[in-house]
Phi, psi and omega in degrees: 000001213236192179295310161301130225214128187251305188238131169237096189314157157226137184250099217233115199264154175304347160281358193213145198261345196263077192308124178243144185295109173355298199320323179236071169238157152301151170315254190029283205275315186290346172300302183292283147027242189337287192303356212238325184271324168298295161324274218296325174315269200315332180268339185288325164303309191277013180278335170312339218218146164255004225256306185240043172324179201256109181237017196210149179228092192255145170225121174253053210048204202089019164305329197287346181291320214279135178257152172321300143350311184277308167314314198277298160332284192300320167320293176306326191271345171285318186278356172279337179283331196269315171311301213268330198217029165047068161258149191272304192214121179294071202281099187248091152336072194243111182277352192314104185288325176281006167251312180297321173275042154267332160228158211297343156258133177222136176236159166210150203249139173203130174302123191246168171268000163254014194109185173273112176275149201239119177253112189287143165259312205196111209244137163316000000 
């Protein structure tokens, strides 16, 4: 918040050559950001190592940002980072009911008086 600046992100969208600063993107778009800047961090930590590449993707919600559009879109392009860039799993935290049944495994979770039970819905 202050005069100091450790990272200052620019954003550059594929329609447009003119990069604009985070302040002014939408929740969405920032959303989208963050999932596209988490990824790119992590394959960049594994790219040194062959011991430990990068096979997992946990995204833990902020779905909710999302307009359908948005919802479809973001959808498509996780499963083109898991085809295109051999991630074994995608993990996604979501209550969105119309964004998780876009893929093929699904679990849901629910609070018990003995902890949380995890119930497969939807098996490949």
């Amino acid at each position: 918040d202050g005069p100091d600046k450790a990272f200052a992100l620019r954003v550059r969208r594929a329609d447009d050559p003119a990069p604009i600063g985070v302040a002014y993107l939408s929740g969405s778009q920032k959303f989208r950001v963050a999932v596209a800047v988490a990824v790119g961090v992590g394959r960049f930590a594994a790219a040194g190592t062959r011991a430990c590449p990068l096979e997992s993707v946990i995204i833990d919600e902020g779905f909710g940002s999302l307009d359908k559009d948005g919802l479809r879109c973001m959808a498509d392009e996780l499963a083109r980072l898991k085809d295109r860039c051999a991630l074994k799993r995608v993990v996604l935290v979501s209550h969105q009911d119309e964004f998780v049944g876009r893929f093929p495994v699904g679990w849901r979770l629910t609070p018990g008086d003995g902890g949380t039970t995890a119930a497969a819905y939807r098996t490949r």
